[in-house]
N, C-alpha and C positions, 0 to 999 in steps of 0.2 A: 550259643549262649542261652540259659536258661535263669529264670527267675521265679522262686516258688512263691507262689501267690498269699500264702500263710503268713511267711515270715518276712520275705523282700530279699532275702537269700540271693546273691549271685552264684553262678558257678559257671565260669568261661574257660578257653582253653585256645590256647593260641593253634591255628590248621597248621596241618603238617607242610602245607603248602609257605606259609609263610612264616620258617623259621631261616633265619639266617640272611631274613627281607628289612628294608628299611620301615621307618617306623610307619602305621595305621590304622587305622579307626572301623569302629562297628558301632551301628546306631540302633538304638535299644529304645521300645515305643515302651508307652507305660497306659494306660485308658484302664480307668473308672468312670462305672455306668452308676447313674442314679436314675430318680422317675425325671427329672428332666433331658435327659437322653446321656450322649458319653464325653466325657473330656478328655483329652489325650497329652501328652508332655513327652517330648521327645528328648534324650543325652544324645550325646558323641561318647562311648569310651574311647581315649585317644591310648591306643598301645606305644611306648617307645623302648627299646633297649636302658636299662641305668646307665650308663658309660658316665657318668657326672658324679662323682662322691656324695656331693650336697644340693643334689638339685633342687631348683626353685622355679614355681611356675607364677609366671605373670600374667594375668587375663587381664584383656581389655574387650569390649563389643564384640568385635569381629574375630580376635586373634588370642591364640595360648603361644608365650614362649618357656620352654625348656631349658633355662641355662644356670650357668653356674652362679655363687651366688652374688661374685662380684659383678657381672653382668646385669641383673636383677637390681642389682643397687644404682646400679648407670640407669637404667631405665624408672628407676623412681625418682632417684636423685634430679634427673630432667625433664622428669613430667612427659616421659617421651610415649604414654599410652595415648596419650591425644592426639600424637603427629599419627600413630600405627593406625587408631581411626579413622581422620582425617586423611588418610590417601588412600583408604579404602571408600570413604564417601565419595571422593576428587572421582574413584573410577567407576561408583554406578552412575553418579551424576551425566558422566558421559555418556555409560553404554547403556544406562537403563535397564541392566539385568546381572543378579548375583552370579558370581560362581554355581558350578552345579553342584559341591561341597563349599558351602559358604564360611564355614566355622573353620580358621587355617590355624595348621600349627608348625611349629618353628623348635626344631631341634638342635642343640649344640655339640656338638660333638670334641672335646678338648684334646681326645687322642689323635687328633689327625694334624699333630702338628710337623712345620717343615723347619728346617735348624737353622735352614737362610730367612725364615719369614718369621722365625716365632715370636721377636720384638715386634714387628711390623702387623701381622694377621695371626694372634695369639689362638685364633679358637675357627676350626674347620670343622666343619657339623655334616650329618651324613648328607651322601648322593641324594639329592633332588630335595632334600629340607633346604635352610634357610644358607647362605654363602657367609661371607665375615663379617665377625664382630670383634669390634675396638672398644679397650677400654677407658679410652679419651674423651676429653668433652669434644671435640672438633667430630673428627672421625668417627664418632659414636654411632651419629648418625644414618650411619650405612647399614647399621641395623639387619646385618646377617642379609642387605639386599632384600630388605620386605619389600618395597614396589617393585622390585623388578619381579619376585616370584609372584606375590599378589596378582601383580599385572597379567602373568601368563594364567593363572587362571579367569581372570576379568576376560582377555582376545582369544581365549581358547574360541573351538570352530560351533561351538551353541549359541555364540554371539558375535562373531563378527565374519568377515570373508577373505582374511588377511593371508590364509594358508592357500587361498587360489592366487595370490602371488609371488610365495615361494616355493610351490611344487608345480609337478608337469601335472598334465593331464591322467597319467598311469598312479600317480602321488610319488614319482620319484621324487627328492627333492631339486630345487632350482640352483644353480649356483650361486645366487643374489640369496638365498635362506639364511646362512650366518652374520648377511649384513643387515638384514628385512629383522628380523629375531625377532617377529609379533608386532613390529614396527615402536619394540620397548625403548629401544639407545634413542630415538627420539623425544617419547611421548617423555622417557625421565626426566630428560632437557627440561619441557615446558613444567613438568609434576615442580621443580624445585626451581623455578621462578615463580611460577605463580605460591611456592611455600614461603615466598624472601618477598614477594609483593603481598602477600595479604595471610600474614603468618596466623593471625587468628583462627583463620578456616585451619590447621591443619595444627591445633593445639598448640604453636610455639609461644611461650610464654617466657618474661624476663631473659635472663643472661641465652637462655636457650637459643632465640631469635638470631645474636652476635654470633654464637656458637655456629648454627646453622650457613649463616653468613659465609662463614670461616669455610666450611666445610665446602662448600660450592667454589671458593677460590680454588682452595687444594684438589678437587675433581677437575676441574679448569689446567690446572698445571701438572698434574698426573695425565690428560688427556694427549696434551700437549706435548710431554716427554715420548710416551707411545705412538704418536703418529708421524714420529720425524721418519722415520724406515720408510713407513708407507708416502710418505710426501716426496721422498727421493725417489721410489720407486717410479711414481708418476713422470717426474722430471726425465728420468731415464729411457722416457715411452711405454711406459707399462700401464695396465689397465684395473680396473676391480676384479675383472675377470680370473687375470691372470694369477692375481694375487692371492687371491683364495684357495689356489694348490697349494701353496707352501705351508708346510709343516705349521708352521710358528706363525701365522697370518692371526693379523689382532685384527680381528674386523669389526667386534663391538665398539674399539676404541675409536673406529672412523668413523662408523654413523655416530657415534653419539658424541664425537664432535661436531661434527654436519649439524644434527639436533641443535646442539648450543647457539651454532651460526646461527640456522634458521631463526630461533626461539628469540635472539638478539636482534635482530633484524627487521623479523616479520611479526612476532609478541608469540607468546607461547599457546594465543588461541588459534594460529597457523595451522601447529600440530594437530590440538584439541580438533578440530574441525576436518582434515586428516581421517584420525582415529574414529570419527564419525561416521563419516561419508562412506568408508568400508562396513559399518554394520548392518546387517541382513536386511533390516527394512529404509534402505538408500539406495547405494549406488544395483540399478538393475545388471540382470544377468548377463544381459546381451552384451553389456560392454565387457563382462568377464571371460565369455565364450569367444571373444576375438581374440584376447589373449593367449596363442595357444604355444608362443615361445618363451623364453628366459630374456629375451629383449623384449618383445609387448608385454610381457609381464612388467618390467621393471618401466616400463612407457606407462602404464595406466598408472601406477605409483607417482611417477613425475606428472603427470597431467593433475593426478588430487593435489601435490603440492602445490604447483601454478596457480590452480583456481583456490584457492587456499590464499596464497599469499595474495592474489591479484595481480600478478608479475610472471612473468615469461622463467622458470629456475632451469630448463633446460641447462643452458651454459653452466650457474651452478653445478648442476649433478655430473656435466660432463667434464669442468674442470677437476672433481673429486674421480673420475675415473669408469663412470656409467652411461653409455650409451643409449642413445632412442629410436625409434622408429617412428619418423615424419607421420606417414602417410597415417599409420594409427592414431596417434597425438592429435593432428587435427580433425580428423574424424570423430576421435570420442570427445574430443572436447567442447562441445556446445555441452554434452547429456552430462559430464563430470559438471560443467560449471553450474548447470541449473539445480546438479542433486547438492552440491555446497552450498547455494543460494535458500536452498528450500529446505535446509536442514533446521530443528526441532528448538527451539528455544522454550526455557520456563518447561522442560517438560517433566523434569524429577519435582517432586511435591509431597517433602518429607515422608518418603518410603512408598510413594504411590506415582506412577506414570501417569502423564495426559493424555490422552489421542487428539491428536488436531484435526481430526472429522467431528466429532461427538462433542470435544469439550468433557468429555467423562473422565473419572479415574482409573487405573486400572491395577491389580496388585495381585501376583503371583504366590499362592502357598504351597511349598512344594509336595508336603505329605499326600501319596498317595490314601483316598480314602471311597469309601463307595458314598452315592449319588444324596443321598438324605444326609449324610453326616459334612455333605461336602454344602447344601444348604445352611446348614447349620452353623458352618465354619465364617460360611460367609456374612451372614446376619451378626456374629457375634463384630466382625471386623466391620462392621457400620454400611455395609453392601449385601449384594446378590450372587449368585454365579454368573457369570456374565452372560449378555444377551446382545445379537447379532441385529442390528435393522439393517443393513449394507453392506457390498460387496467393497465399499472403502474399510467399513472398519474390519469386518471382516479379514481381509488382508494384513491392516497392520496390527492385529490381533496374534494372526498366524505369525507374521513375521516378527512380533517382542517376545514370544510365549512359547511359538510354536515348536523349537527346538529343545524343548525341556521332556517330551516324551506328547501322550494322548490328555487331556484337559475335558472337562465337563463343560457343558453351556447347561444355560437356564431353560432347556426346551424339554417337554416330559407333552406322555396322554396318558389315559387311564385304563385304556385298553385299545385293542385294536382298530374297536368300532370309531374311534374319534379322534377330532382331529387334534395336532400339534399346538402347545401351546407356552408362549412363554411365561413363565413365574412373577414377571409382574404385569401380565394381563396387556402388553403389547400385541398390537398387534402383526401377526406372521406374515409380511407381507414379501422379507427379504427370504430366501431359504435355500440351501448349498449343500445335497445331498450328495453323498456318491456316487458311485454308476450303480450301483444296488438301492433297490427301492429300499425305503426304509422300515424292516423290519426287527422284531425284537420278540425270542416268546416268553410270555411271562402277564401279567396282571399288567402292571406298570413297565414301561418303556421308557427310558430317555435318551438324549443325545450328547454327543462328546466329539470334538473335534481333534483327528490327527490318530486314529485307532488304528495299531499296525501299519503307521507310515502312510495308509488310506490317505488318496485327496477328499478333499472336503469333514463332509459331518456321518455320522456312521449310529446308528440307530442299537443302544445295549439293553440288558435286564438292570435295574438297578442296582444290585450287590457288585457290580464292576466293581476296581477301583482306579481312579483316576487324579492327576491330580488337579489343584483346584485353581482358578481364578476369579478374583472378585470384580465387582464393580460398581461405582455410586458416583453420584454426580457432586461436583465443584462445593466446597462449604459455600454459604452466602453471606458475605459479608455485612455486617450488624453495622444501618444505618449509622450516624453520629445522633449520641444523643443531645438531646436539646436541654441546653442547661438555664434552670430558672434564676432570673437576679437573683442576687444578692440581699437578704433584709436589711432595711437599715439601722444600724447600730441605735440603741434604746436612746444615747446621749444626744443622736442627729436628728432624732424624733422628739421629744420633750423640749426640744430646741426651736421646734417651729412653731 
C-alpha cells in the first residue's frame, strides 16, 4: 500500500497471496510532524469480497458489521450496538487485555444458504467471519455469534492458558478440545445472565430487554433438543470420551448446557472466576506442568470449577461423562483454591488496569514506536512509560503485557559513562537485566522489556521500536465540599 504524500492518494492492491482468501485488513499509519514533535493516527483498511448487493456497514466502538441491509435495520431498529459493546466490555473487564487485532469485523455472507435452513438461518457468512444471523426480534440476538467469535479472540494464547488444557504437550490436540472450545459454551452461559440480570451494562434497552429474555429461553430449549442423543448415550455406559469419535458429536451443545447448569446454580460469577484463574498472571505453571495427560488436563479444569463454585463438582462432571484423577485433584487443590481466592477485584478502571502491588495504573498502546515518541505517547495519556521498583510488579507487568511482543520502560543514561536512570527521578534500587550486561552503542541508551523473547530487560539505541506501556497513579478523589448556610431570605430578616 502506498500513499502520496501530495495528494492523500491511495493505491492498494490486493497480494497475490491472498486472493480467493477470506475477508482482511492492512493497517495504514498516517504521522504529521510539526515543531512540537509527531502525531500519528492509525486506519484498519478492512478488505472483504462484495457478495452483498446492497451492503451496509454498522460500526459501533469495537466492531464493523457487513450485512445486508435488512440486517442493518434489525441492528438499529434494537439499539443492538450497545449489546456488541457491552460484551466486549463484559470481556476485558475479565481478562484485562484487548485482542491483539482489537477492531473486529463481521462479514455476511447471503450465498451460503442451505434449502433445509434457509427459513431458520437465512444468512451464512464466510469461514471464520461471524456464524448466523436472524432477522427476528428473539433470535436476532445471536448476532452472527459475536461473543462467541469475539470471545476467541479475548482467550486466544496472549491472554490466557486455556490451550494447555486442550492440547498435549507436542500441541496435538486433546480429545476434551471440542468440548473445552476456549472454555466459550460456558463463559456464554454466564455472558447472558449476567445480560438478563443487569441488562444496562450490556446496552439492552425497552422491548429489547423482553426480547433478549425470549431468546435465552429458546437457547435453553434448542440446547435441550440436542442433547437428548448424548444423554442416552451416557445411560447406555458411554463416556465424553467415547463420544467425541462420532461423526455428528455435538459437543458444544453439552458443555454449554453444563454452563447453563453451572451458571443456575452456582451464579454466572462461578464461571467468571473460572475464565480468570486461567489467565497468565494466576494460576502458576507448576500446576500446568503436572498436567501432562487428557485426564489431568481435564482434572485441573475440574478442580478451577470446585474452588470456584465452593463445592466438590466432581460427581457433576462425571455424571455428564468426564473423568478425574484423585491423586492430581487433591494435590493441586490447595494452590487452585488460593489462586481463586486471591483473584483481582476492581481491577479494570475505565480502559486502565490496577496492579495490586503498586496501586498504580497501567495501559497498553499497541503501536509500535521508537523510545522518544513512545515518551510522548505517554505523557499525552496523563502517564509515563512505565517504571519497575520490584520483582512483584515486575512480574505482573510481564505477565498483563508481556505477551503482546518487546515493550519500553522508563529507564534511559546519556551515555555509557553513567548510570541508569528512571524518567521520573526514581530511584533504581530494583533492576532485571539479562544475562548480557547491559549494553547499547549509540549517545543514548534505553531499556525495554521482552526483546527477542530475552528474559528480563535488554539494553537498545533509542530509534528501536517498541511498543508502549503507560503508567500514573490512582486519580484522587476531591474532598466533599463544604457547603456554606444558606442566607436568610430578606423577608425573615426585616422581620426581626
Amino acid at each position: 500500500m502506498e500513499i502520496d504524500p501530495r495528494t492523500g492518494s491511495v493505491r492498494w492492491a490486493l497480494p497475490d497471496s491472498a486472493v480467493g482468501t477470506p475477508p482482511g485488513h492492512d493497517f495504514v499509519r498516517v504521522a504529521a510532524v510539526n515543531a512540537a514533535g509527531r502525531d500519528e493516527m492509525e486506519w484498519v483498511l478492512q478488505v472483504c469480497p462484495k457478495y452483498i448487493p446492497d451492503p451496509q456497514i454498522v460500526s459501533t466502538k469495537y466492531c464493523d458489521f457487513v450485512v445486508p441491509p435488512e440486517i442493518a435495520a434489525w441492528i438499529r431498529r434494537y439499539h443492538a450496538e450497545g449489546y456488541i459493546d457491552g460484551c466486549w466490555e463484559y470481556l476485558y473487564r475479565l481478562l484485562g487485555q484487548e485482542p491483539k487485532n482489537p477492531r473486529q469485523l463481521y462479514v455476511c455472507d447471503p450465498r451460503h444458504k442451505e434449502e433445509k435452513e434457509a427459513e431458520q438461518e437465512p444468512y451464512r457468512p464466510l469461514r471464520g467471519a461471524a456464524n448466523h444471523f436472524f432477522v427476528d426480534p428473539v433470535r436476532g440476538w445471536v448476532l452472527g455469534y459475536y461473543f462467541h467469535e469475539v470471545g476467541h479472540r479475548f482467550l486466544a494464547a496472549h491472554t490466557t492458558s486455556i490451550s494447555k488444557l486442550s492440547h498435549l504437550n507436542r500441541g496435538s490436540p486433546s480429545w476434551a478440545k471440542p468440548y473445552i472450545h476456549a472454555l466459550l459454551p460456558f463463559l456464554q452461559a454466564a455472558q447472558r445472565q449476567r445480560a438478563i440480570d443487569k441488562p444496562s451494562e450490556f446496552g439492552l434497552i425497552g422491548e429489547s430487554i423482553e426480547n433478549f429474555r425470549k431468546r435465552e429461553t429458546w437457547r435453553r430449549e434448542t440446547y435441550t433438543r440436542r442433547i437428548g442423543e448424548y444423554q442416552q448415550w451416557l445411560r447406555n455406559g458411554g463416556n465424553a470420551e467415547d463420544w467425541v469419535k462420532r461423526k455428528e458429536a455435538d459437543t458444544f451443545a453439552v458443555t454449554g448446557w453444563m454452563g447453563i447448569l453451572i451458571s443456575d446454580k452456582y451464579g454466572p460469577e462461578c464461571i467468571e472466576k473460572v475464565i480468570m484463574t486461567f489467565r497468565h498472571d494466576m494460576l502458576p505453571d507448576s500446576v500446568y506442568a503436572l498436567a501432562d495427560t487428557p485426564l489431568k488436563k481435564n482434572t485441573v479444569l475440574i478442580c478451577a470449577f470446585s474452588c470456584a463454585a465452593k463445592a466438590d463438582l466432581r460427581p457433576f462432571f462425571k455424571e455428564w461423562g468426564f473423568a478425574s484423577d484423585a491423586a492430581l485433584y487433591n494435590g493441586a487443590l490447595p494452590v487452585v483454591r488460593k489462586t481463586v481466592a486471591d483473584l483481582p477485584c476492581d481491577e479494570y478502571q475505565n480502559g486502565w488496569l490496577r496492579c495490586p502491588q503498586t496501586g498504580h495504573l497501567y495501559r497498553m498502546m499497541r503501536w509500535k514506536t521508537d523510545w522518544a515518541e513512545a515518551c510522548r505517547m505517554a505523557r499525552r495519556a496523563g502517564g509515563h512509560l512505565v517504571t519497575i521498583n520490584s520483582q512483584e510488579e515486575d512480574q505482573w507487568v510481564t505477565k498483563r503485557f508481556g505477551n503482546d511482543g518487546p515493550y519500553w520502560i522508563g529507564l534511559s543514561r546519556k551515555d555509557d559513562d553513567k548510570d541508569w536512570n528512571w524518567i521520573t527521578v526514581e530511584p533504581t534500587t530494583y533492576q532485571n537485566w539479562g544475562d548480557k550486561p547491559p549494553r547499547a552503542k549509540g549517545k543514548k541508551a534505553v531499556a525495554c522489556s521482552g526483546w527477542k523473547n530475552l528474559p528480563g530487560w535488554s539494553a537498545l539505541t533509542a530509534d528501536r521500536e517498541c511498543v508502549v506501556i503507560v503508567e500514573r497513579e490512582p486519580p484522587v478523589a476531591a474532598p466533599p465540599a463544604n457547603k456554606a448556610p444558606l442566607p436568610e431570605s430578606p423577608k425573615a430578616t426585616a422581620g426581626k
